[in-house]
C-alpha positions as a Markdown table, in Angstrom:
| # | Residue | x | y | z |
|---|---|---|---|---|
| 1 | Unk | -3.8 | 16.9 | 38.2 |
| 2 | Unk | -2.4 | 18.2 | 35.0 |
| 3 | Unk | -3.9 | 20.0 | 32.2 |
| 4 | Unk | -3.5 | 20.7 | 28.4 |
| 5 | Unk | -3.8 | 24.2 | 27.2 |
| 6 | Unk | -4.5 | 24.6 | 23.8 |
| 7 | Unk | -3.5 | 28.0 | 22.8 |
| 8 | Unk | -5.0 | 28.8 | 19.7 |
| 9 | Unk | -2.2 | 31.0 | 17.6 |
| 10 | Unk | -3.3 | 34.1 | 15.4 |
| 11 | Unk | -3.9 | 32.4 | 12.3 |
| 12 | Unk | -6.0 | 30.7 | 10.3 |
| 13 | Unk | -7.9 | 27.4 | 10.0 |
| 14 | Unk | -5.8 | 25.6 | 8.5 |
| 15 | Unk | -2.9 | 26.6 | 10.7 |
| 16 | Unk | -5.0 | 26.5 | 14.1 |
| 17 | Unk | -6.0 | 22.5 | 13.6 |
| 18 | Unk | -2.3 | 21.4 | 14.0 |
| 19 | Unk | -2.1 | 22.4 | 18.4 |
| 20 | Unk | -6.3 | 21.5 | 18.0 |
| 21 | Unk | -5.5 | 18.1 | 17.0 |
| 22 | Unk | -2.1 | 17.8 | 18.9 |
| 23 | Unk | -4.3 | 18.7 | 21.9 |
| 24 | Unk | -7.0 | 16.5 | 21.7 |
| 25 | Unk | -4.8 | 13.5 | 20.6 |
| 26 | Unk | -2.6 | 14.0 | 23.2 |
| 27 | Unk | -5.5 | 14.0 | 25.3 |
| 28 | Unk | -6.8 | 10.9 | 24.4 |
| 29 | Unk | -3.9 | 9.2 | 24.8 |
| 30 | Unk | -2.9 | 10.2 | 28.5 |
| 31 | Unk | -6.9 | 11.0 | 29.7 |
| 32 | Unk | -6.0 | 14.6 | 30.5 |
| 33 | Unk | -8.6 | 17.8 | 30.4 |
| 34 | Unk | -8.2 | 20.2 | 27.5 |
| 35 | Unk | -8.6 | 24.2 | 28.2 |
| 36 | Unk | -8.5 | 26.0 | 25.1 |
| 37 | Unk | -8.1 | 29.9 | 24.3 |
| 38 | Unk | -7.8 | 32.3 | 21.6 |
| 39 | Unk | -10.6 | 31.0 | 19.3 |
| 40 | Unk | -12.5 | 34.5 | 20.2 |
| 41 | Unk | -9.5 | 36.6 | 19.1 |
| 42 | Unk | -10.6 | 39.4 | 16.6 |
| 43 | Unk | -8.7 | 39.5 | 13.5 |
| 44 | Unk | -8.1 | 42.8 | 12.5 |
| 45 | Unk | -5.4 | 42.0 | 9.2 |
| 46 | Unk | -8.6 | 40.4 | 6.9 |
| 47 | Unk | -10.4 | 43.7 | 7.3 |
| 48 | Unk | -7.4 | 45.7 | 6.6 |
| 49 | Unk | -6.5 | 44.1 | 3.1 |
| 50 | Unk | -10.2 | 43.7 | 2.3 |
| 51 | Unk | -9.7 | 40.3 | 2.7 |
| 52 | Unk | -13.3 | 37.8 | 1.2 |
| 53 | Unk | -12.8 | 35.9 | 4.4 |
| 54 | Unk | -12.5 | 37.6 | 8.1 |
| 55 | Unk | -11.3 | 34.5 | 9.3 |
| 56 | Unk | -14.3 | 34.2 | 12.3 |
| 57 | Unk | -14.3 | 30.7 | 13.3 |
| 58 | Unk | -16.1 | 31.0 | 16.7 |
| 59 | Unk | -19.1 | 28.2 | 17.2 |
| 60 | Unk | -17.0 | 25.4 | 14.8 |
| 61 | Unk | -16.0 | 23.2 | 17.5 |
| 62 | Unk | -17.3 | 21.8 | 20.6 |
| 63 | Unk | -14.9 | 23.0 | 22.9 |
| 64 | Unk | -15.4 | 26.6 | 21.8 |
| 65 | Unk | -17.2 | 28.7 | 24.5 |
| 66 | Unk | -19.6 | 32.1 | 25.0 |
| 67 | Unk | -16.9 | 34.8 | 26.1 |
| 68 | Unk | -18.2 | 34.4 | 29.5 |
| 69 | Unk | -17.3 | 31.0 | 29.1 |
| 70 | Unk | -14.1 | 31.4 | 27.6 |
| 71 | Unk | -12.8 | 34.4 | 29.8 |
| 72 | Unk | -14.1 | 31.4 | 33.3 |
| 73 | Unk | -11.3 | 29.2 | 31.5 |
| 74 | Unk | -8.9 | 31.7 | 31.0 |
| 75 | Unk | -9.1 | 32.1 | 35.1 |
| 76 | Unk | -9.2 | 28.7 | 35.2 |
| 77 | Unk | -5.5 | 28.4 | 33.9 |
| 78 | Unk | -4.5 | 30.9 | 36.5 |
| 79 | Unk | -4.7 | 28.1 | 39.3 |
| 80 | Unk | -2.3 | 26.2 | 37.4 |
| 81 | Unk | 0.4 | 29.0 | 37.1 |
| 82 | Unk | 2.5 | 27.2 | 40.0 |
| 83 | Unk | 2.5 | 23.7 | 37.5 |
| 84 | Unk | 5.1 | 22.8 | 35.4 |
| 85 | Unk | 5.0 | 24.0 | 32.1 |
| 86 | Unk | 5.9 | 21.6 | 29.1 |
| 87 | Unk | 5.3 | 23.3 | 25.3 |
| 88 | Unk | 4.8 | 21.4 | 22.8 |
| 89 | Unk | 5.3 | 17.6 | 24.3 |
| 90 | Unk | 5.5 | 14.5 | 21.7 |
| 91 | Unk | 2.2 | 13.0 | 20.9 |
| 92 | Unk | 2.6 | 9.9 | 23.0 |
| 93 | Unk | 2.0 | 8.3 | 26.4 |
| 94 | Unk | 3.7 | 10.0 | 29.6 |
| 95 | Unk | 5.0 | 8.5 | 32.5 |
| 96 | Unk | 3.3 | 9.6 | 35.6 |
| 97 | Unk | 5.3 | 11.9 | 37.7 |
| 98 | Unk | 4.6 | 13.7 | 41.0 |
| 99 | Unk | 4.8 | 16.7 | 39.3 |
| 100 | Unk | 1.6 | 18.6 | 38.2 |
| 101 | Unk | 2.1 | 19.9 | 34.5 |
| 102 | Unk | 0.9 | 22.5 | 32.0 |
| 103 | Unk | 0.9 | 20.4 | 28.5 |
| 104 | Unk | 0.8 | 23.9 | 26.0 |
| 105 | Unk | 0.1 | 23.3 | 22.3 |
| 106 | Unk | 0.6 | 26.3 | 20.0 |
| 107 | Unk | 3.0 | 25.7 | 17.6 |
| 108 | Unk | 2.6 | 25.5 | 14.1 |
| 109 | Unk | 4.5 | 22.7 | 12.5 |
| 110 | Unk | 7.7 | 23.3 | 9.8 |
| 111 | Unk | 6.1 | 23.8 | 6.6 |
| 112 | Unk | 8.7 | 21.1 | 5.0 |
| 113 | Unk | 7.0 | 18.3 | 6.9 |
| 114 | Unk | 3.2 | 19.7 | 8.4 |
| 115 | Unk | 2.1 | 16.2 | 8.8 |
| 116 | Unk | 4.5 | 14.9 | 10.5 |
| 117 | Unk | 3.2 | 13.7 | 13.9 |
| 118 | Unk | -0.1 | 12.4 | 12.4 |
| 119 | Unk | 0.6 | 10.9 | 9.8 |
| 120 | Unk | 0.9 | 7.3 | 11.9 |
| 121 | Unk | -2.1 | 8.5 | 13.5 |
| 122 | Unk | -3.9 | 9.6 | 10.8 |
| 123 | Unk | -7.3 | 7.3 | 11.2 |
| 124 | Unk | -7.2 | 8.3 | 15.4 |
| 125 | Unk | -6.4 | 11.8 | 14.0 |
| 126 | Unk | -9.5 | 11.9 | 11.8 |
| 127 | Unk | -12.3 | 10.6 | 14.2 |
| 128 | Unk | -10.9 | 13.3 | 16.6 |
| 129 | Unk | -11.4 | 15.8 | 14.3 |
| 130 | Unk | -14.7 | 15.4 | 13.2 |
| 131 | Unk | -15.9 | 14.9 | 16.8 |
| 132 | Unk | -14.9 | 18.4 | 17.5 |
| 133 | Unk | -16.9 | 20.0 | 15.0 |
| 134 | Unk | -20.5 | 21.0 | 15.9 |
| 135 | Unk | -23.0 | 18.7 | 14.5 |
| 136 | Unk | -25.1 | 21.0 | 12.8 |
| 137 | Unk | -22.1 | 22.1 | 10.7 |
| 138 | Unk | -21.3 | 18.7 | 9.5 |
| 139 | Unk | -24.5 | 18.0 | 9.4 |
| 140 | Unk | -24.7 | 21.2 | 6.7 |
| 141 | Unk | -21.3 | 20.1 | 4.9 |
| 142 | Unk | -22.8 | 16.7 | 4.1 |
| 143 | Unk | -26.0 | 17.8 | 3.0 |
| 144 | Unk | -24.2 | 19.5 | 0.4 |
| 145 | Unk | -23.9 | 17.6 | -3.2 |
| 146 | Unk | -19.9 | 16.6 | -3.0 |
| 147 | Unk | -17.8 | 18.1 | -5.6 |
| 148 | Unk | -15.9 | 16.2 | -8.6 |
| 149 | Unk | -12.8 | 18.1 | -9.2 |
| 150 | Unk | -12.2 | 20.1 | -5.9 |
| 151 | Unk | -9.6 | 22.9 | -6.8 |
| 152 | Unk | -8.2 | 25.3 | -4.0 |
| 153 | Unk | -7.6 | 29.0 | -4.5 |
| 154 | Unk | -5.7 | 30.6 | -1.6 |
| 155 | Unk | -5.5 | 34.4 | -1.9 |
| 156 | Unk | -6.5 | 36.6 | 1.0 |
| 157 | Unk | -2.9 | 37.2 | 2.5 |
| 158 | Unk | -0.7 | 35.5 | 0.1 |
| 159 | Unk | 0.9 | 37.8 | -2.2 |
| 160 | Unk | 0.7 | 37.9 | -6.2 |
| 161 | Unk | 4.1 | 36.4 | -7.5 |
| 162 | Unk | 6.0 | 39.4 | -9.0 |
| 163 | Unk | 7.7 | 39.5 | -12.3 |
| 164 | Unk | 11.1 | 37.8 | -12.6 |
| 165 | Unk | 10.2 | 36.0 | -9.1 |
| 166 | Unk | 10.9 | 32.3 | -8.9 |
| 167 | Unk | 8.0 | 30.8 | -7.5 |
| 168 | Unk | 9.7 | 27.7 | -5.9 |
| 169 | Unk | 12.0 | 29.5 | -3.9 |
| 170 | Unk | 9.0 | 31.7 | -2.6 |
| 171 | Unk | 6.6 | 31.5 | 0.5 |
| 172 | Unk | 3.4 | 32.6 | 1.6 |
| 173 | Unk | 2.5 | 33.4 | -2.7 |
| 174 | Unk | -0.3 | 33.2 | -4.9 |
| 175 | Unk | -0.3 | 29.9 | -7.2 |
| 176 | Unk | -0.9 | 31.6 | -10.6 |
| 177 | Unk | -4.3 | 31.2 | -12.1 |
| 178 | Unk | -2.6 | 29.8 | -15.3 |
| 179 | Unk | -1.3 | 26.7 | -12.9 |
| 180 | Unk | -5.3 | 25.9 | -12.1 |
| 181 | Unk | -6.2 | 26.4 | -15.6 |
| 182 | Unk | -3.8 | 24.3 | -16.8 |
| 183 | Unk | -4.7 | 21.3 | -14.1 |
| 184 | Unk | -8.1 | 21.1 | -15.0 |
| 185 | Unk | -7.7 | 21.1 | -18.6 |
| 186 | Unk | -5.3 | 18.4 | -18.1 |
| 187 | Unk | -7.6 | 16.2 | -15.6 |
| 188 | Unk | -10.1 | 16.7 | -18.2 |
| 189 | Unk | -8.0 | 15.4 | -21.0 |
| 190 | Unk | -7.1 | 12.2 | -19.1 |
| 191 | Unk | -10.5 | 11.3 | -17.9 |
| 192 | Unk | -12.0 | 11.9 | -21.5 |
| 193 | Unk | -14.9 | 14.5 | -20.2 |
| 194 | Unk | -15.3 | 17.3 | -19.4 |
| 195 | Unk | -15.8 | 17.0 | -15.8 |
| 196 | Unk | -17.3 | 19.9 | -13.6 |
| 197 | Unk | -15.3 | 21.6 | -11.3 |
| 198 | Unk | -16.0 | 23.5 | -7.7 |
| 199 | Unk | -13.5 | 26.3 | -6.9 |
| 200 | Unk | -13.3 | 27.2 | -3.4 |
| 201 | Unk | -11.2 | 30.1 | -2.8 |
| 202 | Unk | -11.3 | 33.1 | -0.3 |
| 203 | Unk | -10.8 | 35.3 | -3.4 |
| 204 | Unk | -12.8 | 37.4 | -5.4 |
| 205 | Unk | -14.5 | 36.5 | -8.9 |
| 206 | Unk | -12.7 | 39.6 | -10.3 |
| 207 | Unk | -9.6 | 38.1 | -9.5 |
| 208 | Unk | -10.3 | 34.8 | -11.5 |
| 209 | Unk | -12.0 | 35.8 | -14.4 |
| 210 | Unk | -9.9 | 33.4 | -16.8 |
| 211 | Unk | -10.5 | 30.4 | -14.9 |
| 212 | Unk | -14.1 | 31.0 | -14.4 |
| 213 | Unk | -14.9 | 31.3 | -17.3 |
| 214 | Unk | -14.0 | 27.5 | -18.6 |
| 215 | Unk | -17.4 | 25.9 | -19.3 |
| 216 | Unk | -18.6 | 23.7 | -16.2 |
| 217 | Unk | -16.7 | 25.7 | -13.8 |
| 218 | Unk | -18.7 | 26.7 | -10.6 |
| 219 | Unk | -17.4 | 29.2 | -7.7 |
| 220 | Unk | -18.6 | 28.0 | -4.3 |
| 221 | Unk | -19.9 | 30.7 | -1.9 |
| 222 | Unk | -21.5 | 31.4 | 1.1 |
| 223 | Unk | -20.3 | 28.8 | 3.3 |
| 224 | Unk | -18.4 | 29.0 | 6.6 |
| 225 | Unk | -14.7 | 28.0 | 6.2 |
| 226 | Unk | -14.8 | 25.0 | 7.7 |
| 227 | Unk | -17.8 | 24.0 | 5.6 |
| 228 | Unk | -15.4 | 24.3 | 2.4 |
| 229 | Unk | -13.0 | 22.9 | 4.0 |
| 230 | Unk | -15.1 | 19.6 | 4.7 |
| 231 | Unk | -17.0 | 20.0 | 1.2 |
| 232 | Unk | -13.3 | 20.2 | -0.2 |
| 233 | Unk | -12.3 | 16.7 | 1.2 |
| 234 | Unk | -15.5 | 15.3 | -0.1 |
| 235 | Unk | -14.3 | 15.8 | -3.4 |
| 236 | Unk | -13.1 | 13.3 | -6.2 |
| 237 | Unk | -10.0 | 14.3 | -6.8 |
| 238 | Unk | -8.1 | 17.7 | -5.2 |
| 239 | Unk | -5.9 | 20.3 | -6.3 |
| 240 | Unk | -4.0 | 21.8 | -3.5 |
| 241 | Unk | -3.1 | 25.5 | -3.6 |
| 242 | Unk | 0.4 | 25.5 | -3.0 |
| 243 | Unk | 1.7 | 26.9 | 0.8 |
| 244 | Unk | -2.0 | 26.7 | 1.7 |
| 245 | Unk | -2.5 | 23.9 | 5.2 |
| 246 | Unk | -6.5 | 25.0 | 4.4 |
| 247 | Unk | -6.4 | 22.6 | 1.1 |
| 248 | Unk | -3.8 | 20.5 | 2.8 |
| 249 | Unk | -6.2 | 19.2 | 5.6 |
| 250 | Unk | -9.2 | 19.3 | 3.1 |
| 251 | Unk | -6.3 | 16.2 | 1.6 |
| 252 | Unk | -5.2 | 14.6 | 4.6 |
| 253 | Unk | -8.6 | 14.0 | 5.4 |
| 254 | Unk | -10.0 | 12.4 | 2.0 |
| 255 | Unk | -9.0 | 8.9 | 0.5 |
| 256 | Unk | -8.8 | 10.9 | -3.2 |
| 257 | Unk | -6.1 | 11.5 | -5.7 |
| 258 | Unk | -4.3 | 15.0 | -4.4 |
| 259 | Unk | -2.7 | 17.0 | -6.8 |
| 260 | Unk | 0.2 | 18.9 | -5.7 |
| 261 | Unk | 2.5 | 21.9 | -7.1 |
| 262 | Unk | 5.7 | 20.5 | -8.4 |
| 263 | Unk | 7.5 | 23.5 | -7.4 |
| 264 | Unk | 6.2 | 23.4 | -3.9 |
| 265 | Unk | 6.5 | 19.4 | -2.7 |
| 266 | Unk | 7.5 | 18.7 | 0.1 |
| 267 | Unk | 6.9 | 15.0 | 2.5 |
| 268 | Unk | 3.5 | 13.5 | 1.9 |
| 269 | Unk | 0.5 | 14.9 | 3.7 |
| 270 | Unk | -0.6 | 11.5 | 4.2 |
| 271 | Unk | 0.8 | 8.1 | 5.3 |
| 272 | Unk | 2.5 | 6.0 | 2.3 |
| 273 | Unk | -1.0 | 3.3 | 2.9 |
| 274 | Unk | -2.9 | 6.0 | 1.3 |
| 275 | Unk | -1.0 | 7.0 | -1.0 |
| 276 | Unk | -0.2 | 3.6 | -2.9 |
| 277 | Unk | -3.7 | 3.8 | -3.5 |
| 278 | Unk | -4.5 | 7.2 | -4.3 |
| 279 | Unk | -2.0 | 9.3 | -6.0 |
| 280 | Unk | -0.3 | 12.4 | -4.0 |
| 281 | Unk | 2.2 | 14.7 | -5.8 |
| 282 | Unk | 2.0 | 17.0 | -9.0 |
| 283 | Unk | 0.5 | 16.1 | -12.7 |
| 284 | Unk | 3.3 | 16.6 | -15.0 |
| 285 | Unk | 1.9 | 17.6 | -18.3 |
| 286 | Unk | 4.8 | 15.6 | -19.8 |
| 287 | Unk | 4.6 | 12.0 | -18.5 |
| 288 | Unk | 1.3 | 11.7 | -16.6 |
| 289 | Unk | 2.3 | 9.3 | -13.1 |
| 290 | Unk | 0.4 | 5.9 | -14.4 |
| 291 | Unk | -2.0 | 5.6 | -10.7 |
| 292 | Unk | -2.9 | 9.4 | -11.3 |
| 293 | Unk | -3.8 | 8.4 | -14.7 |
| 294 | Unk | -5.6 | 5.5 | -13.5 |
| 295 | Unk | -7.2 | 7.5 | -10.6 |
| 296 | Unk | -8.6 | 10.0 | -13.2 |
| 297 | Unk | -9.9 | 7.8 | -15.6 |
| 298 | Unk | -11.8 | 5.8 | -12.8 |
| 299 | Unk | -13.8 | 9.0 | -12.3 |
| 300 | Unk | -17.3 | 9.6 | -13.1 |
């Protein structure tokens, strides 16, 4: 009988769902068992840079083991070493073959187009996803009140943009504080209030003094990552961080208006269904996009 390996790759959350959810789905789809490794791999570059987050995300899902556990399944793939071994397949329906097979997910997608396979699948996608995660951890993330304006902060590992740089035609970079500051002013402006905002971020307060200290502006702590992330999605309308898949699932996940970098867009995190409803791209200062406008203004 084949197998599906889901080989977790050294990064973070946000990176890790994509073979996760290409995993499972592909499981669903063909009724295969799903062996999964590296979710007990230490990451040693968090504590180096003094990272907020060490990036620990052992006991999130259902499939995640005690190391006993996990090292049995480890051994486990070792019987299949003779099988056939197909990375990354396409999420659909094989054709049953004589030959036994090894399906590997790893990968993580292009970042022009992350979305890609799931998008058509996004609804299957979703219920997969939040059948994996432990039920006392979503059972924690919607106990918590959900935020109003949701705004993202990635830092950790992503460098500050230097001087001169052009921060369209960079990767793996900060989003300046001033780009926040200025979205929330501006979502404030159109709604007419001055709605409260919930900054998640793996950053340090130091680091964002400026934009923590506009009025009704409130820095969430103290919860596991995927806690934020689902508290994120819950939100009423999100700013994305740009680069970041941690806000980007926090998006695909949430029937919200998304706002976007404009010097970072790329194809649409969700399907175009979603989208006609609830705006996805940037907020242009100049020219406000009439269903973001709309989409602000219904919030209260």
């Amino acid at each position: 009988m084949s197998v599906i390996h889901c080989k977790l790759p050294n990064a973070g959350l946000g990176n890790q769902l994509f073979p996760i959810m290409n995993a499972y789905y592909f499981s669903k789809l063909n009724s295969l068992p799903v062996i999964a490794s590296g979710y007990h791999r230490v990451k040693i570059g968090p504590y180096l840079r003094g990272e907020k987050s060490k990036r620990k995300y052992s006991n999130y899902f259902t499939f995640q083991k005690g190391l006993i556990g996990a090292w049995l399944d480890v051994r486990r793939l070792k019987n299949y070493s003779k099988y056939k071994l197909v990375k990354e397949p396409v999420l659909e329906k094989i054709t049953p073959t004589e030959d036994s097979c090894i399906y590997e997910f790893n990968a993580i997608p292009h970042w022009s187009d992350y979305f890609a396979q799931f998008k058509n699948h996004r609804k299957e996608i979703i219920e997969i996803f939040y059948s994996l995660i432990r039920k006392e951890i979503l059972n924690e993330a919607m106990s918590l009140p959900a935020p109003c304006v949701g705004v993202h902060i990635r830092m950790g590992d992503f460098r500050k943009l230097q001087a001169g740089e052009d921060f369209a035609k960079s990767g793996a970079v900060r989003t300046p504080e001033t780009y926040f500051i200025q979205m929330i002013k501006a979502i404030r402006e159109i709604n007419g209030s001055n709605l409260p905002v919930s900054v998640f971020t793996d950053g340090y307060r130091s680091e964002l003094k400026d934009l923590l200290s506009l009025a009704n502006v409130t820095m969430i702590e103290g919860n596991r990552d995927i806690v934020d992330m689902l508290l994120l999605s819950r939100s009423k309308i999100i700013v994305t961080s740009a680069g970041s898949t941690f806000s980007y699932w926090s998006a695909f996940l949430a029937d919200v208006p998304v706002v976007r970098h404009s010097e970072h867009l790329h194809q649409p995190i969700r399907p175009l269904s979603v989208n006609a409803n609830y705006y996805e791209g940037p907020l242009l200062l100049k020219g406000v996009n009439s269903l973001l406008a709309d989409n602000i203004r219904a919030i209260i």
